[in-house]
N, CA, C, O and CB atoms as a CASP TS submission, in Angstrom:
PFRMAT TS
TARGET T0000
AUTHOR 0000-0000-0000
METHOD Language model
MODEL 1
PARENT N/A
ATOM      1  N   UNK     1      -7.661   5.858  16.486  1.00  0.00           N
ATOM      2  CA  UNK     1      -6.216   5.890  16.396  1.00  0.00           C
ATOM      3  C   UNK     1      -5.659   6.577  17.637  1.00  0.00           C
ATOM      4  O   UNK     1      -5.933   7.759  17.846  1.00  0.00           O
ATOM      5  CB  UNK     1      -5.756   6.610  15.107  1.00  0.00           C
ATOM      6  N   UNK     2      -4.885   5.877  18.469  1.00  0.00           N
ATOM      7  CA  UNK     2      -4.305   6.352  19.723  1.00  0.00           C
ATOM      8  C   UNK     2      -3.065   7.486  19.585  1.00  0.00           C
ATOM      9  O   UNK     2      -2.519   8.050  20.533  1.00  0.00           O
ATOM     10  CB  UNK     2      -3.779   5.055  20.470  1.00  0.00           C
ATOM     11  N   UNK     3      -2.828   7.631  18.460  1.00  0.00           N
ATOM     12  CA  UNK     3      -1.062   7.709  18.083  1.00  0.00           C
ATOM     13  C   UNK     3      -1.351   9.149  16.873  1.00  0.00           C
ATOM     14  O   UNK     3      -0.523   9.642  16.107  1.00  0.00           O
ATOM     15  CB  UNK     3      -0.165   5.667  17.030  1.00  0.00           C
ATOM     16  N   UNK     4      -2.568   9.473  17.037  1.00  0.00           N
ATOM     17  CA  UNK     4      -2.814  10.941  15.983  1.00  0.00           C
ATOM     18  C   UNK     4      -1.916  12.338  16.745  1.00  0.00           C
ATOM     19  O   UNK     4      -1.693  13.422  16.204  1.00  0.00           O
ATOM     20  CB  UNK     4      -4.951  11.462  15.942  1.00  0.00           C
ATOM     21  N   UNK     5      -1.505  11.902  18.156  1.00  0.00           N
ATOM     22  CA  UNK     5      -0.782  13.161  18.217  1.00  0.00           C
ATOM     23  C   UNK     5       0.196  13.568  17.473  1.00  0.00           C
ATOM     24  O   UNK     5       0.517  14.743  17.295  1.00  0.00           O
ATOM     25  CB  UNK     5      -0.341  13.308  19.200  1.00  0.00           C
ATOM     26  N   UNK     6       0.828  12.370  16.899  1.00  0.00           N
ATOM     27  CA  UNK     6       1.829  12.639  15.919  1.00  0.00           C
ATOM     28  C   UNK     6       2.066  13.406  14.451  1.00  0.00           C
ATOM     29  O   UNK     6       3.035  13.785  13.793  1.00  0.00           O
ATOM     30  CB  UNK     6       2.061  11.656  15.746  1.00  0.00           C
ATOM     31  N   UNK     7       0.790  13.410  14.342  1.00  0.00           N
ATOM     32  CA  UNK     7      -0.329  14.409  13.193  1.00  0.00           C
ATOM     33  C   UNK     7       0.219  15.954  13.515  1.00  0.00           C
ATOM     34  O   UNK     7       0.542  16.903  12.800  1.00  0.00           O
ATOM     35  CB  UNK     7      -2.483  14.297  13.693  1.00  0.00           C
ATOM     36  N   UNK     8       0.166  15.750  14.794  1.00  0.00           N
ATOM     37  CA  UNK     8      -0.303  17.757  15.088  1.00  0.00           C
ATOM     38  C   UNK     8       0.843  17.998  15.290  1.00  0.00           C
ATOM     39  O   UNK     8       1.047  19.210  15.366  1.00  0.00           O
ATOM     40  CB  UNK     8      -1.384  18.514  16.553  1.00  0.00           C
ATOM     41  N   UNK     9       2.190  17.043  15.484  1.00  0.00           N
ATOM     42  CA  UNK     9       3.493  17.404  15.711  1.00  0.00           C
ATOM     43  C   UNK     9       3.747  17.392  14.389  1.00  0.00           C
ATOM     44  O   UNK     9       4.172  18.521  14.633  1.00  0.00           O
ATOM     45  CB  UNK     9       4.372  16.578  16.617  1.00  0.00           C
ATOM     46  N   UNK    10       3.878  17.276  13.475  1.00  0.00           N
ATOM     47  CA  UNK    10       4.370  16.705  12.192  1.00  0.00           C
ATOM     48  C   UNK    10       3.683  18.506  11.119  1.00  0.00           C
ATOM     49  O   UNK    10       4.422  19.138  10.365  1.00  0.00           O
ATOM     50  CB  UNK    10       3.318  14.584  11.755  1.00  0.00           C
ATOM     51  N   UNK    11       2.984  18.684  11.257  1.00  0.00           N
ATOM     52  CA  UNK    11       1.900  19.686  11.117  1.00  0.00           C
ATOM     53  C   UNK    11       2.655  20.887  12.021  1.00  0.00           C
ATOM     54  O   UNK    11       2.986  21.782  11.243  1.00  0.00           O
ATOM     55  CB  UNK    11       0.249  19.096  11.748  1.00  0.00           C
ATOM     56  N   UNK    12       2.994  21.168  13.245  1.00  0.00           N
ATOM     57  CA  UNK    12       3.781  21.838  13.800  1.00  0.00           C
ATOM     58  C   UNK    12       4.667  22.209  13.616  1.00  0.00           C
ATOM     59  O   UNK    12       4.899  23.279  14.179  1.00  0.00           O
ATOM     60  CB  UNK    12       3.941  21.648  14.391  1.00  0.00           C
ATOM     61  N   UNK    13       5.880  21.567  12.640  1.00  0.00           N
ATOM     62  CA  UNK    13       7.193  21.299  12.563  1.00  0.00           C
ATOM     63  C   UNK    13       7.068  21.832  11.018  1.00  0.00           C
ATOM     64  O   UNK    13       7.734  22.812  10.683  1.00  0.00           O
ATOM     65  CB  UNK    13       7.741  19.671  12.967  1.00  0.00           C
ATOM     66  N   UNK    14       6.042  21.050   9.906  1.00  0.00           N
ATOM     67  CA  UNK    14       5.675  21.591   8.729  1.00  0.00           C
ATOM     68  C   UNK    14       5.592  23.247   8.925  1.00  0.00           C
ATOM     69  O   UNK    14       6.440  24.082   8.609  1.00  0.00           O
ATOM     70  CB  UNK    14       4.314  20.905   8.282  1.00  0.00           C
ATOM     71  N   UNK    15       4.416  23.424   9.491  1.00  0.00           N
ATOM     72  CA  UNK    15       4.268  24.967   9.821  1.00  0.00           C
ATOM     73  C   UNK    15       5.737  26.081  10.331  1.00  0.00           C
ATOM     74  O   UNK    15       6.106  27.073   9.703  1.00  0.00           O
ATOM     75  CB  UNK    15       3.144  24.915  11.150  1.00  0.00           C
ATOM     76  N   UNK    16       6.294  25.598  11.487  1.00  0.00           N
ATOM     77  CA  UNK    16       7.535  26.042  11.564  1.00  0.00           C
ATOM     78  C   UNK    16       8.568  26.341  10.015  1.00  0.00           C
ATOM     79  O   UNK    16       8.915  27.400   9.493  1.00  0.00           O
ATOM     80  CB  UNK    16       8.095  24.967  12.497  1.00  0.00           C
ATOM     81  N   UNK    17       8.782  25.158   9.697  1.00  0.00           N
ATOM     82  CA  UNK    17      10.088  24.833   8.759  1.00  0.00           C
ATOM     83  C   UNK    17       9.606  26.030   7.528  1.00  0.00           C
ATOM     84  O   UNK    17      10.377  26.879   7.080  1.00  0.00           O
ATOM     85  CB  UNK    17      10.203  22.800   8.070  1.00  0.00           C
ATOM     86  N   UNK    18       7.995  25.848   7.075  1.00  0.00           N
ATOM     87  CA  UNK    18       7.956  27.210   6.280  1.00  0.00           C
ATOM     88  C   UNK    18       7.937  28.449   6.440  1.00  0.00           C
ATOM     89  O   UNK    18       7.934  29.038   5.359  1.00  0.00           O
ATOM     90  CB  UNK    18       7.244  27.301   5.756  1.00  0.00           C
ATOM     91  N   UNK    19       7.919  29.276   7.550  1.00  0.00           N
ATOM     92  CA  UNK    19       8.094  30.059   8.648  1.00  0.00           C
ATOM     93  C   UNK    19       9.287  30.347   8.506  1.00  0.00           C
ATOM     94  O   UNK    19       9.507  31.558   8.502  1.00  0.00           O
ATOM     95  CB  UNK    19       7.797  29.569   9.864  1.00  0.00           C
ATOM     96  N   UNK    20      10.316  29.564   8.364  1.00  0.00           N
ATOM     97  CA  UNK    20      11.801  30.095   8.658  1.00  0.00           C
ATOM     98  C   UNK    20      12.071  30.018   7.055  1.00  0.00           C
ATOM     99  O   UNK    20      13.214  30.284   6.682  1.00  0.00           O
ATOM    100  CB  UNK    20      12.982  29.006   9.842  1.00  0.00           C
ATOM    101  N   UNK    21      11.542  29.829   6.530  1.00  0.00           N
ATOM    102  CA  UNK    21      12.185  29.155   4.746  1.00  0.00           C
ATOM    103  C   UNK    21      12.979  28.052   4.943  1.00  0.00           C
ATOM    104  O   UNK    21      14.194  28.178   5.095  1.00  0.00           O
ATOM    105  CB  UNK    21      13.347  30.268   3.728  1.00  0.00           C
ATOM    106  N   UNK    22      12.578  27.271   4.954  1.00  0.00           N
ATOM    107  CA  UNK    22      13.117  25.724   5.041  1.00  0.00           C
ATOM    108  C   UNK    22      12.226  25.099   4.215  1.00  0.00           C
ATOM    109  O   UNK    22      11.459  24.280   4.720  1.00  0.00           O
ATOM    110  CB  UNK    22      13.128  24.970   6.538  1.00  0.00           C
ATOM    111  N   UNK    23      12.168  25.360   2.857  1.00  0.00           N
ATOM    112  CA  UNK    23      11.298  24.801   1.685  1.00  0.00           C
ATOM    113  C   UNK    23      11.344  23.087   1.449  1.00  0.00           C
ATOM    114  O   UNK    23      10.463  22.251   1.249  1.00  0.00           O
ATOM    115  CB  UNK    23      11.873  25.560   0.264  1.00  0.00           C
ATOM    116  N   UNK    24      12.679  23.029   1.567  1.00  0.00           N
ATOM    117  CA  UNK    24      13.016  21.784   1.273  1.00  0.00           C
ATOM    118  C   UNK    24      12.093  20.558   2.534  1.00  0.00           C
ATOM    119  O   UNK    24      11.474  19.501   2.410  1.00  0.00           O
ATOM    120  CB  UNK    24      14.832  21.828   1.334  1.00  0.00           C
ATOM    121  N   UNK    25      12.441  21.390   3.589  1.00  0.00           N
ATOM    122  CA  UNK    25      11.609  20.536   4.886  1.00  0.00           C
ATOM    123  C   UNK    25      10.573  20.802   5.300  1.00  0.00           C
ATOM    124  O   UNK    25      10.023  20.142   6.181  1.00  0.00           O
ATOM    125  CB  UNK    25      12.104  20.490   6.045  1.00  0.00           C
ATOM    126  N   UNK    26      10.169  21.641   4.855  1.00  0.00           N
ATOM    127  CA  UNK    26       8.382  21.617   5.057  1.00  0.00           C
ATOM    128  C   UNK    26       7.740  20.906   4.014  1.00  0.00           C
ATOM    129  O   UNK    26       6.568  20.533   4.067  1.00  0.00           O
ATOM    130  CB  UNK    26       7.616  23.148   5.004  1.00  0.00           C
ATOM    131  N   UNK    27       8.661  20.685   2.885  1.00  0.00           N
ATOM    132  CA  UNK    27       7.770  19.474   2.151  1.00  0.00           C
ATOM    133  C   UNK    27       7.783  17.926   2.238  1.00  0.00           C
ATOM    134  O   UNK    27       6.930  17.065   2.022  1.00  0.00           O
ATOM    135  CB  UNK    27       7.981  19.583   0.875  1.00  0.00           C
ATOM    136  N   UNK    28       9.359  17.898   2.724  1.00  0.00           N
ATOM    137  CA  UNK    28       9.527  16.451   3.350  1.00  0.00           C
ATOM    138  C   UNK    28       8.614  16.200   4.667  1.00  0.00           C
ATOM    139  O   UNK    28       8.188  15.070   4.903  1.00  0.00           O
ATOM    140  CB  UNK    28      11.135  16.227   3.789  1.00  0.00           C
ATOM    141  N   UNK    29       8.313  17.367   5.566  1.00  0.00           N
ATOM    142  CA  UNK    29       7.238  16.894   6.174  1.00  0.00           C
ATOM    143  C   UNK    29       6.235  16.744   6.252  1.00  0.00           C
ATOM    144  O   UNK    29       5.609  16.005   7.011  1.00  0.00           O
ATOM    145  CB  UNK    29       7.138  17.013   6.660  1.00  0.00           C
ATOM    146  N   UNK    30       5.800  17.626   5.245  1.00  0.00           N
ATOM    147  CA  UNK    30       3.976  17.029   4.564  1.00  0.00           C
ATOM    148  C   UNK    30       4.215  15.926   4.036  1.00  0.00           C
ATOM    149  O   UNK    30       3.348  15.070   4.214  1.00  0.00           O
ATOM    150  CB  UNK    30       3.066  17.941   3.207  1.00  0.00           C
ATOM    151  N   UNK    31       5.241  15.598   3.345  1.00  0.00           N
ATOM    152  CA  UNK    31       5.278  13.772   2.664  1.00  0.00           C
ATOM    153  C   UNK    31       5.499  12.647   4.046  1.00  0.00           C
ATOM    154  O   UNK    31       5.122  11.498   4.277  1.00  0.00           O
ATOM    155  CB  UNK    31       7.099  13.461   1.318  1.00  0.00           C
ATOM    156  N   UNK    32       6.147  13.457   4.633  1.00  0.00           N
ATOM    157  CA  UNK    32       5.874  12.752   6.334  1.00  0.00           C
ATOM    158  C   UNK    32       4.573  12.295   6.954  1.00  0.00           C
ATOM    159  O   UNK    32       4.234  11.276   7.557  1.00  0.00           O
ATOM    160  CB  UNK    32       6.225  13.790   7.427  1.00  0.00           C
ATOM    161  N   UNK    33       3.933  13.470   6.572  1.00  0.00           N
ATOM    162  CA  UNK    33       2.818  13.693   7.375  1.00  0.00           C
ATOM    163  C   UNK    33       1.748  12.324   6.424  1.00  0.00           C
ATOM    164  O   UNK    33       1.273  11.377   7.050  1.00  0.00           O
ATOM    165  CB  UNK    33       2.247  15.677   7.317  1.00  0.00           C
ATOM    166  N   UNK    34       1.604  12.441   5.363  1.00  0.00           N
ATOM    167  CA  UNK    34       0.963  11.487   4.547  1.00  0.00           C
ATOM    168  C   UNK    34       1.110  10.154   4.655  1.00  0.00           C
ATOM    169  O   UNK    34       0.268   9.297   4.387  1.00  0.00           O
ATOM    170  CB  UNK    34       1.214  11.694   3.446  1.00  0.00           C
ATOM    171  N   UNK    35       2.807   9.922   5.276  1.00  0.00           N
ATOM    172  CA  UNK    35       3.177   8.489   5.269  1.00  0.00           C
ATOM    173  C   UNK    35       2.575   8.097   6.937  1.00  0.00           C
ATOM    174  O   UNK    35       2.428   6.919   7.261  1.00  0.00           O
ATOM    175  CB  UNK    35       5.106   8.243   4.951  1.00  0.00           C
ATOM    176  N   UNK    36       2.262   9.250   7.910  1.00  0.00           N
ATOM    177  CA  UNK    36       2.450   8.772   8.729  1.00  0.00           C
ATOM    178  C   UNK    36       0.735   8.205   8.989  1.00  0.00           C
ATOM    179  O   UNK    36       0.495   7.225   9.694  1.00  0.00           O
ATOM    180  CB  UNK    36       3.287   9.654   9.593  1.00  0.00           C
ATOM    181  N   UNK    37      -0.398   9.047   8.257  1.00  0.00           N
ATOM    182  CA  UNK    37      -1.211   8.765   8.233  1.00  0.00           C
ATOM    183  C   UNK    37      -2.080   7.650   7.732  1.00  0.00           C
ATOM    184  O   UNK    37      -3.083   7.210   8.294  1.00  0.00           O
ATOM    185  CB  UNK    37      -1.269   9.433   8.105  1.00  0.00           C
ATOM    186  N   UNK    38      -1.434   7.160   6.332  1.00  0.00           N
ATOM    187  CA  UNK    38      -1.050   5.559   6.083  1.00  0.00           C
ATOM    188  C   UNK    38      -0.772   4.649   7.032  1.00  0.00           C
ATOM    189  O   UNK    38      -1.574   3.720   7.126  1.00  0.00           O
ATOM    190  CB  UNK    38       0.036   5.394   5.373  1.00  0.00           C
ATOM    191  N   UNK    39       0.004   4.662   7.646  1.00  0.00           N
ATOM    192  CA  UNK    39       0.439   3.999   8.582  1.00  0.00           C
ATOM    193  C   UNK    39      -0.238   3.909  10.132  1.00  0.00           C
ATOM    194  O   UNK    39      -0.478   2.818  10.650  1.00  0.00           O
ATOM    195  CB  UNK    39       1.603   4.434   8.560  1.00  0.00           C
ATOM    196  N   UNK    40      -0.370   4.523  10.451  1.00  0.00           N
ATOM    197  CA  UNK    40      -1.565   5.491  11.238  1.00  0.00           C
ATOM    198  C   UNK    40      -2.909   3.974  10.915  1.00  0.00           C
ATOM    199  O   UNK    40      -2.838   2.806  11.297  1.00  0.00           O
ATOM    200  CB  UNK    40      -2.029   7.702  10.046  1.00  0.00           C
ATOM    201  N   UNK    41      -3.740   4.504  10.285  1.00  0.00           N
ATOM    202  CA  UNK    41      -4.190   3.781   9.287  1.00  0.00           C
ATOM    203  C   UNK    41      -4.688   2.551   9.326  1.00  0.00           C
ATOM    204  O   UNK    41      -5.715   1.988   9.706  1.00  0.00           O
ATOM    205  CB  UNK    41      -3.444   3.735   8.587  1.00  0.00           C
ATOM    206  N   UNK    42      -2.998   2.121   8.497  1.00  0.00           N
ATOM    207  CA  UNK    42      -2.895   0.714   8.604  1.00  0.00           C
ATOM    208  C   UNK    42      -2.687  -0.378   9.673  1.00  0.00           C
ATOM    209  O   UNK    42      -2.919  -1.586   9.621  1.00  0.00           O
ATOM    210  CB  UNK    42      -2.139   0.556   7.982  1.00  0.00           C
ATOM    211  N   UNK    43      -2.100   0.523  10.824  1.00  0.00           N
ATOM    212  CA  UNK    43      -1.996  -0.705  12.650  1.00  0.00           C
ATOM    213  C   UNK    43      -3.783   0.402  12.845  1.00  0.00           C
ATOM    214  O   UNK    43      -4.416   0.017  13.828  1.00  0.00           O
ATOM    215  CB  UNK    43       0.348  -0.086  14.795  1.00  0.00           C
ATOM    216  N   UNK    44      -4.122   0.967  12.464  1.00  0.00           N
ATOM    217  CA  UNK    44      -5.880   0.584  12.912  1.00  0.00           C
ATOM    218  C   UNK    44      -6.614  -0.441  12.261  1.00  0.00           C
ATOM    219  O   UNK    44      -7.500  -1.168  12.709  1.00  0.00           O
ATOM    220  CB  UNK    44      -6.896   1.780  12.632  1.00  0.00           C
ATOM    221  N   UNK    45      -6.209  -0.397  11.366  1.00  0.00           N
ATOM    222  CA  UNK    45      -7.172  -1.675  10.731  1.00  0.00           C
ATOM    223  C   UNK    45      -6.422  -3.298  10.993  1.00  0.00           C
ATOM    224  O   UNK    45      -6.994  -4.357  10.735  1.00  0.00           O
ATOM    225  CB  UNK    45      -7.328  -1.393   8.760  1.00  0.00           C
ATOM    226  N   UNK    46      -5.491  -3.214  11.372  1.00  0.00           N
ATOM    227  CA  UNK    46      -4.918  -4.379  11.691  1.00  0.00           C
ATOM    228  C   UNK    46      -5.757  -4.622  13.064  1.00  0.00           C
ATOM    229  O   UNK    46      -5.501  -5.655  13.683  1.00  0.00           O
ATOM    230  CB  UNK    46      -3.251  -4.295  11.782  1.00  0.00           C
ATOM    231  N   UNK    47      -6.434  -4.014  13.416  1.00  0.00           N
ATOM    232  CA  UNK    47      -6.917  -4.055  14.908  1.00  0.00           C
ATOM    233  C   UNK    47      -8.385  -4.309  14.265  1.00  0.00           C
ATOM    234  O   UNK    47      -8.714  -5.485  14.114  1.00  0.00           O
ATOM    235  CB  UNK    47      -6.633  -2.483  16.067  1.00  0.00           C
ATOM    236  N   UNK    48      -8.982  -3.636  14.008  1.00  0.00           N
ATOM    237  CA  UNK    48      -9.977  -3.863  13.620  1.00  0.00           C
ATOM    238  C   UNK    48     -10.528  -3.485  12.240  1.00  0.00           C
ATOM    239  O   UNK    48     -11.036  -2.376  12.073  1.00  0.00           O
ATOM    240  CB  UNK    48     -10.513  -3.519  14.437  1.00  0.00           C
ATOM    241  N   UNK    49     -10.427  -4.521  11.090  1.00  0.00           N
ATOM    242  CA  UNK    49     -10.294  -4.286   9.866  1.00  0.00           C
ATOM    243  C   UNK    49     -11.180  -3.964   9.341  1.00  0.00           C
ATOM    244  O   UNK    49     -11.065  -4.221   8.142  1.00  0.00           O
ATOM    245  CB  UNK    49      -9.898  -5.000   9.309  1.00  0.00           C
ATOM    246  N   UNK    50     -12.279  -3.403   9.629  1.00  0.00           N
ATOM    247  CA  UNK    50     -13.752  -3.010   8.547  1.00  0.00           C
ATOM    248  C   UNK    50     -13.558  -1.643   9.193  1.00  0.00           C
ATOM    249  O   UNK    50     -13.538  -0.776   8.320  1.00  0.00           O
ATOM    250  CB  UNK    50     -15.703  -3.960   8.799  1.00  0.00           C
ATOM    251  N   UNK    51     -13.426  -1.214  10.269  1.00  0.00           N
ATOM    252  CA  UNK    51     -13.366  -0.167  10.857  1.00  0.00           C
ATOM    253  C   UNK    51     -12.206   0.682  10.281  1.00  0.00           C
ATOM    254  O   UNK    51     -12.354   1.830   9.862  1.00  0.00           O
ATOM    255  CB  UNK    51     -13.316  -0.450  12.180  1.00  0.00           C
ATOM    256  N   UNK    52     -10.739  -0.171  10.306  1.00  0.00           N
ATOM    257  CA  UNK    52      -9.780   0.655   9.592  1.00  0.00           C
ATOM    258  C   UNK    52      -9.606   0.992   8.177  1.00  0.00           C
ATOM    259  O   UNK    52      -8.933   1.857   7.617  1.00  0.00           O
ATOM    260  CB  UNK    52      -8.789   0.223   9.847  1.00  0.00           C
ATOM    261  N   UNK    53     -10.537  -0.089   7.670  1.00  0.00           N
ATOM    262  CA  UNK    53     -10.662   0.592   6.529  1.00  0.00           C
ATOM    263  C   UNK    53     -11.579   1.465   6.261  1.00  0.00           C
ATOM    264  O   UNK    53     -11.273   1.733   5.099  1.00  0.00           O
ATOM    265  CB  UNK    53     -10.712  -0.084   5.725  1.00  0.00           C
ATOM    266  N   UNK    54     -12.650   2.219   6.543  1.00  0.00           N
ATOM    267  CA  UNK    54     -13.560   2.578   6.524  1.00  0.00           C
ATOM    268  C   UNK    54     -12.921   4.156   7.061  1.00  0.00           C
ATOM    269  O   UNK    54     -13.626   5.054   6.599  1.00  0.00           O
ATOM    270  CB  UNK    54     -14.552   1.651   7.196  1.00  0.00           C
ATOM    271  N   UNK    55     -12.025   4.568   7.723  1.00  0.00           N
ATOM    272  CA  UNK    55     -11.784   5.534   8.046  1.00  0.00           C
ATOM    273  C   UNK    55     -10.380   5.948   6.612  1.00  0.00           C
ATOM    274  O   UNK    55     -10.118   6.999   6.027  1.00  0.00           O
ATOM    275  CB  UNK    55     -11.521   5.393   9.737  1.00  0.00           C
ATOM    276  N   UNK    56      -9.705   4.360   6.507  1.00  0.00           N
ATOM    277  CA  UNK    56      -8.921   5.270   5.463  1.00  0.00           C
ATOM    278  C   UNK    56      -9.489   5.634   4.175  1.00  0.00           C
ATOM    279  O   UNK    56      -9.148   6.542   3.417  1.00  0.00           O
ATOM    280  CB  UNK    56      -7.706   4.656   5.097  1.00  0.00           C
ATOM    281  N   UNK    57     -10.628   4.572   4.032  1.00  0.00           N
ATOM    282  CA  UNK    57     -11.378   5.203   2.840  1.00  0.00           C
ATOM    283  C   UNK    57     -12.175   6.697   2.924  1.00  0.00           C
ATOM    284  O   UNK    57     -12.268   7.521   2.014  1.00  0.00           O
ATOM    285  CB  UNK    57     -12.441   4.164   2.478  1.00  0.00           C
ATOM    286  N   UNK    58     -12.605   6.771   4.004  1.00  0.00           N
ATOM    287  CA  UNK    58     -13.107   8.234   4.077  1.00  0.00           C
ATOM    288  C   UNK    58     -11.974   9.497   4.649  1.00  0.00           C
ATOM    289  O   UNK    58     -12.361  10.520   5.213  1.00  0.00           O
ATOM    290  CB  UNK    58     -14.439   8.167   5.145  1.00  0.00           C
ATOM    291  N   UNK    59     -10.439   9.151   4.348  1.00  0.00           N
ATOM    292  CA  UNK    59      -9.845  10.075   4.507  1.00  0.00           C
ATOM    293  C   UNK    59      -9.655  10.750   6.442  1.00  0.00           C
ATOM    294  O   UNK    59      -9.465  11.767   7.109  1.00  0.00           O
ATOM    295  CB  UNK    59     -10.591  10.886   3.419  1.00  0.00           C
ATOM    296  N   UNK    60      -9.802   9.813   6.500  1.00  0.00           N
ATOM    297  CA  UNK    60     -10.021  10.560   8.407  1.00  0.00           C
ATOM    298  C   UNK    60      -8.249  11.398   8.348  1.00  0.00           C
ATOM    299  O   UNK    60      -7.153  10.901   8.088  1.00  0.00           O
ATOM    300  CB  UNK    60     -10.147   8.570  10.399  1.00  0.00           C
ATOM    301  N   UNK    61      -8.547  12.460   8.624  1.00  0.00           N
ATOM    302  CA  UNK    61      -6.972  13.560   8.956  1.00  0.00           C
ATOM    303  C   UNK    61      -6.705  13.828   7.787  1.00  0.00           C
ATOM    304  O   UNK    61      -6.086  14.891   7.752  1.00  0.00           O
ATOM    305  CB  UNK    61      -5.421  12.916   9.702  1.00  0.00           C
ATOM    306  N   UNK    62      -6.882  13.335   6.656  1.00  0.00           N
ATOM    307  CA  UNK    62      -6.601  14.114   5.142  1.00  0.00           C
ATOM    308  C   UNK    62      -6.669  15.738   4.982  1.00  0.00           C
ATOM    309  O   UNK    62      -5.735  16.503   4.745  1.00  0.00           O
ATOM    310  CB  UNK    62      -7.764  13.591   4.072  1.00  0.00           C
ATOM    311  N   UNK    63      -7.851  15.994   5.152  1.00  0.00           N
ATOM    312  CA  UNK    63      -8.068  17.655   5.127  1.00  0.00           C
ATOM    313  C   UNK    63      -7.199  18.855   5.453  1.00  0.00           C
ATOM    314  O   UNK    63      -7.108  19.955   4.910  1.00  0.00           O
ATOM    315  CB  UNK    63      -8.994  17.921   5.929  1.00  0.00           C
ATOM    316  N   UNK    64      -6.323  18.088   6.954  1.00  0.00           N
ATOM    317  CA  UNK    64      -5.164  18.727   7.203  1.00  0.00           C
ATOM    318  C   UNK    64      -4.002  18.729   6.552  1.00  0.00           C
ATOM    319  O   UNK    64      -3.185  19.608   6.275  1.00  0.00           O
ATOM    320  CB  UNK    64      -4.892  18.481   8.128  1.00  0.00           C
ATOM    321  N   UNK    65      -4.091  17.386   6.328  1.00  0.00           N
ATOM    322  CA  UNK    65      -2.604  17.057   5.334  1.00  0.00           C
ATOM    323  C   UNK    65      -2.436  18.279   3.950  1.00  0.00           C
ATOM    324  O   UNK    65      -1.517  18.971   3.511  1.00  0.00           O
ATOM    325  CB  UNK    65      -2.823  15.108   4.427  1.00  0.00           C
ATOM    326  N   UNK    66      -3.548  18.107   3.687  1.00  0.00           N
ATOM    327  CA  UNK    66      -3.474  18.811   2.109  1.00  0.00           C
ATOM    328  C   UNK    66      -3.386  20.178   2.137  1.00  0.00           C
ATOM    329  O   UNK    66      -3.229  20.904   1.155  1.00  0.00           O
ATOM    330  CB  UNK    66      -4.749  18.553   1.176  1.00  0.00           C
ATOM    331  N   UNK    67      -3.541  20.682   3.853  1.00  0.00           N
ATOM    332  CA  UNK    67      -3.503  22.210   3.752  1.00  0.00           C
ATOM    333  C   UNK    67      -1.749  22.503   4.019  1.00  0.00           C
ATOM    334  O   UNK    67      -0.910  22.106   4.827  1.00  0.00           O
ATOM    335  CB  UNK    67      -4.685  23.030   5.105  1.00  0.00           C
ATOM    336  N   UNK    68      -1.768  23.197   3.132  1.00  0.00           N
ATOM    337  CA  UNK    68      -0.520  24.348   3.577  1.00  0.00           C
ATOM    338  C   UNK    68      -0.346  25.289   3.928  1.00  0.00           C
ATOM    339  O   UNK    68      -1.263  26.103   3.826  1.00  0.00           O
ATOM    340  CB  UNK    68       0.104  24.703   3.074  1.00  0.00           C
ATOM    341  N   UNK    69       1.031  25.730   4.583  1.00  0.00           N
ATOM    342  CA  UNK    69       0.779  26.973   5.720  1.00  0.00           C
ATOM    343  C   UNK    69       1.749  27.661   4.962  1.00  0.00           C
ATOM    344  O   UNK    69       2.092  28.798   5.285  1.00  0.00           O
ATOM    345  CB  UNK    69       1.117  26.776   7.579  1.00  0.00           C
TER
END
């Protein structure tokens, strides 16, 4: 996936927003962060489809998603 920097920004911004108490937006951006990894994802496997699926089945970037700061 060429486009995972968007992961660590999304994750950045999460981390921030709870930092300041911005409850409401640090959770819209973990639900961000989930959609973006779907998506993410899904134009990989459109590229190469045994491969993209094979990473969304094994969760590739999940681990981060699910952590909270």
């Amino acid at each position: 996936m060429k486009n995972e920097w968007i992961l660590d920004v999304l994750a950045d911004l999460e981390a921030f927003a709870r930092q300041n108490g911005l409850a409401a937006l640090a959770t819209q951006l973990h639900d961000t962060r989930l959609l973006a990894v779907l998506e993410l994802a899904r134009d990989s496997e459109q590229g190469d489809t045994d491969e993209g699926s094979a990473r969304l089945n094994a969760g590739t970037g999940l681990p981060a998603i699910g952590k909270r700061v």
